[in-house]
ChimeraX commands (.cxc) that place a marker at each C-alpha (Angstrom):
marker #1 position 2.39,12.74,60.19 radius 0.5
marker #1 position 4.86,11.10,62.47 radius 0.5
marker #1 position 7.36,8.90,61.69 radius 0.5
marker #1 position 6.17,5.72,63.34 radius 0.5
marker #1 position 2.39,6.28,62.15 radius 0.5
marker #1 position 3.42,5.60,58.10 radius 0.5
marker #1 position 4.43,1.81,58.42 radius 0.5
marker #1 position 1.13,1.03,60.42 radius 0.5
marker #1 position -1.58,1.62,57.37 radius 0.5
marker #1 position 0.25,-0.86,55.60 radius 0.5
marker #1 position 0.76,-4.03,58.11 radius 0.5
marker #1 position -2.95,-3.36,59.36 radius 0.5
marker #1 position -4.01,-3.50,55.77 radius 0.5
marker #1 position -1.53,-7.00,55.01 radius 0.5
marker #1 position -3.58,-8.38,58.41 radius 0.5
marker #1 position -7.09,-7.67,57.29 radius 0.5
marker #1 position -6.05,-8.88,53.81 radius 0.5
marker #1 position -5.36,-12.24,55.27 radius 0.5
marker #1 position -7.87,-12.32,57.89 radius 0.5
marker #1 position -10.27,-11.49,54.90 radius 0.5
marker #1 position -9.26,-14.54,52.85 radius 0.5
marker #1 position -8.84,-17.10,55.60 radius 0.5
marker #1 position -12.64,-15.87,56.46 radius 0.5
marker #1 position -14.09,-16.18,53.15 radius 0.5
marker #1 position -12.45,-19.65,52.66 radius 0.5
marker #1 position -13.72,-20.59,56.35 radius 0.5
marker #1 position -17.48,-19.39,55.14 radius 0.5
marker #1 position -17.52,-20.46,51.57 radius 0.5
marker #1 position -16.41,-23.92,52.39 radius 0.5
marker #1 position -19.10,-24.41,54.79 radius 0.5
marker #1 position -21.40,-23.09,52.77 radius 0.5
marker #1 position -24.40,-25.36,51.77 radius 0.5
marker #1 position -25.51,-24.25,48.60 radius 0.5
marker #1 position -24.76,-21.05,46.19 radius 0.5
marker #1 position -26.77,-18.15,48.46 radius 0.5
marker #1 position -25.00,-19.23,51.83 radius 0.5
marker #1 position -21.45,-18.79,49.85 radius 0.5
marker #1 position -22.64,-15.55,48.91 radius 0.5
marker #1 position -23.62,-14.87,52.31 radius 0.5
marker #1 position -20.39,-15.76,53.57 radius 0.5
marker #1 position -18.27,-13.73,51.31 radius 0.5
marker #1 position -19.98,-11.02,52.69 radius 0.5
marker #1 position -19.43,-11.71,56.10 radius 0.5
marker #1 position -15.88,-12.25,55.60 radius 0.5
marker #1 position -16.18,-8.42,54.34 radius 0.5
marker #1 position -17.18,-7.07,57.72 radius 0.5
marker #1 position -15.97,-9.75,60.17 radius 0.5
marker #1 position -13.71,-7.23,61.87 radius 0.5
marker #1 position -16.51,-4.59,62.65 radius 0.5
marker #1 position -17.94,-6.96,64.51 radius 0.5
marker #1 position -14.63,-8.05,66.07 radius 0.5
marker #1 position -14.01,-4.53,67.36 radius 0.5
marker #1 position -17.73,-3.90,68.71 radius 0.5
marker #1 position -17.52,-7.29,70.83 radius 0.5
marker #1 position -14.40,-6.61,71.85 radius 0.5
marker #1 position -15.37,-2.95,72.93 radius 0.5
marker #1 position -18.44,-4.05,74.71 radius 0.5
marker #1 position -16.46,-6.60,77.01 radius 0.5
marker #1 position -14.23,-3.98,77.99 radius 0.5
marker #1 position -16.79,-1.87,78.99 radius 0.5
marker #1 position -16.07,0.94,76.12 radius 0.5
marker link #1:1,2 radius 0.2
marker link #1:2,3 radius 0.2
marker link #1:3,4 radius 0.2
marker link #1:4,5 radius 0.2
marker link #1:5,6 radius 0.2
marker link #1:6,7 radius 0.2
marker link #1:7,8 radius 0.2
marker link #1:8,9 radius 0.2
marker link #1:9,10 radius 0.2
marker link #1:10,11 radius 0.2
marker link #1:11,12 radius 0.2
marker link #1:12,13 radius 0.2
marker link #1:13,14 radius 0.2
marker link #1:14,15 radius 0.2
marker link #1:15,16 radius 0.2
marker link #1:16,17 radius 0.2
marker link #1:17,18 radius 0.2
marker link #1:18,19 radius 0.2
marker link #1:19,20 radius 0.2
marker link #1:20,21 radius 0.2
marker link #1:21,22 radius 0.2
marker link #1:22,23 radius 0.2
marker link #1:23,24 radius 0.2
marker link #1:24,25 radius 0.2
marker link #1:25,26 radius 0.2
marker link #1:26,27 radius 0.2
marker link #1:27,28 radius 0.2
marker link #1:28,29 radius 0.2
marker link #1:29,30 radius 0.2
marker link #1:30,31 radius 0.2
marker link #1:31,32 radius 0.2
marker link #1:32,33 radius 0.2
marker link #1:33,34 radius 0.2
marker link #1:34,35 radius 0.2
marker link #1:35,36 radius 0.2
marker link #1:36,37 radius 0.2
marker link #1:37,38 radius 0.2
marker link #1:38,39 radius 0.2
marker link #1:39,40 radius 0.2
marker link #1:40,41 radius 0.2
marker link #1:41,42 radius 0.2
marker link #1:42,43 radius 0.2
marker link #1:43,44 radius 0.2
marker link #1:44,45 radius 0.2
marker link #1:45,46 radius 0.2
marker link #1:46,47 radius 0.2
marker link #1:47,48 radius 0.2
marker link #1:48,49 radius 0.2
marker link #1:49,50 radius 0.2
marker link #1:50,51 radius 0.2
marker link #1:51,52 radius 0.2
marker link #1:52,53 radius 0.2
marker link #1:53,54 radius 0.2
marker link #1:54,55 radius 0.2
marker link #1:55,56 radius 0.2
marker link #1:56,57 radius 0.2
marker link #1:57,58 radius 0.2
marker link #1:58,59 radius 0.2
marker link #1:59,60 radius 0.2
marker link #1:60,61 radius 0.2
view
């Protein structure tokens, strides 16, 4: 393991933290009833897989 490869894990971890709360807030506030909060919890889960795959496809990836 290099040196500049420890610090990473932890910083990309903080960022999907965040970006994992700000979604679920985002979704569960515009939810509509119990089963669309639900629903948007779990999308705030895997919001970044689709993130990456989007952004792969555009680039031609």
């Amino acid at each position: 393991m290099s040196k500049d490869s420890r610090g990473s894990a932890p910083v990309a971890g903080a960022v999907y933290g965040l970006g994992l709360i700000g979604a679920a807030v985002y979704y569960i506030s515009a939810a509509a009833s119990f089963w669309t909060g639900v629903l948007g919890f779990l999308k705030a889960i895997v919001w970044p897989a689709f993130l990456v795959y989007e952004a792969m496809k555009n680039l031609g990836m």
